[in-house]
C-alpha positions as a Markdown table, in Angstrom:
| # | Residue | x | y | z |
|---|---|---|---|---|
| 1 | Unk | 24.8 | 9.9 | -22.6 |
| 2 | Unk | 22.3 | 12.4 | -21.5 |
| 3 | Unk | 23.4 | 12.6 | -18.1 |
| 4 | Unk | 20.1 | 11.3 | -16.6 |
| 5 | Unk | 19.4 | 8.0 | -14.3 |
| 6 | Unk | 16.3 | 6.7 | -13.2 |
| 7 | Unk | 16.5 | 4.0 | -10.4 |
| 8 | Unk | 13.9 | 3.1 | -8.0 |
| 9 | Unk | 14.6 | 2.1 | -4.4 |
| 10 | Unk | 12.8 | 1.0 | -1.6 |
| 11 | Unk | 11.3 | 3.8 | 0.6 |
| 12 | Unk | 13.6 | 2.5 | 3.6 |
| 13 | Unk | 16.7 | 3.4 | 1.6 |
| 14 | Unk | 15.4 | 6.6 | -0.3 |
| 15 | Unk | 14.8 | 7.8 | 3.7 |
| 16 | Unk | 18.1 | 7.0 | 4.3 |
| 17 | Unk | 19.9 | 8.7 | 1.7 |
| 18 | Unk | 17.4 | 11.5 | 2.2 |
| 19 | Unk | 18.8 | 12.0 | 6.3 |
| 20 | Unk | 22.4 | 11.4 | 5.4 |
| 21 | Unk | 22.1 | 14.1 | 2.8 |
| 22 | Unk | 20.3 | 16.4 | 5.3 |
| 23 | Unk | 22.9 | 15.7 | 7.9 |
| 24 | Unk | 25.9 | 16.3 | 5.3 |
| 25 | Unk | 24.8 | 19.5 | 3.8 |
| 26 | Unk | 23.7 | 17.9 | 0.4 |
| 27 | Unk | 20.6 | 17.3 | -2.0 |
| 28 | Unk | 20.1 | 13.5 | -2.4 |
| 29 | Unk | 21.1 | 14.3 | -5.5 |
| 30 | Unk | 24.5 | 14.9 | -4.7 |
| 31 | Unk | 24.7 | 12.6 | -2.1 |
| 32 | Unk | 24.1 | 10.1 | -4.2 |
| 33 | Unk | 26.3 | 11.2 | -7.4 |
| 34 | Unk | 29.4 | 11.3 | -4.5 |
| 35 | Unk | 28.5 | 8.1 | -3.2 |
| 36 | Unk | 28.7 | 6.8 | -7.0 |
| 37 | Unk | 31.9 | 8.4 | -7.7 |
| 38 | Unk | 33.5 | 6.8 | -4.2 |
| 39 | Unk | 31.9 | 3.7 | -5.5 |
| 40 | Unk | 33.9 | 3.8 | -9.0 |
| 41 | Unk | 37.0 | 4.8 | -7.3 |
């Protein structure tokens, strides 16, 4: 496992992650890897 995922997603969710990670400090990038890991939890 390289470590790497590609997913697409609407433009109405990717601008929503985007301002949620603004608001909370973050890239997307981790946004989304701590959203994942709540998720698996």
């Amino acid at each position: 496992m390289s470590g790497k995922l590609l997913v697409r997603v609407p433009k109405s969710l990717h601008e929503s992650i985007a301002r949620r990670a603004e608001i909370e400090g973050v890239s997307i990038n981790q946004w989304i890897v701590a959203a994942l890991a709540r998720a698996d939890s």
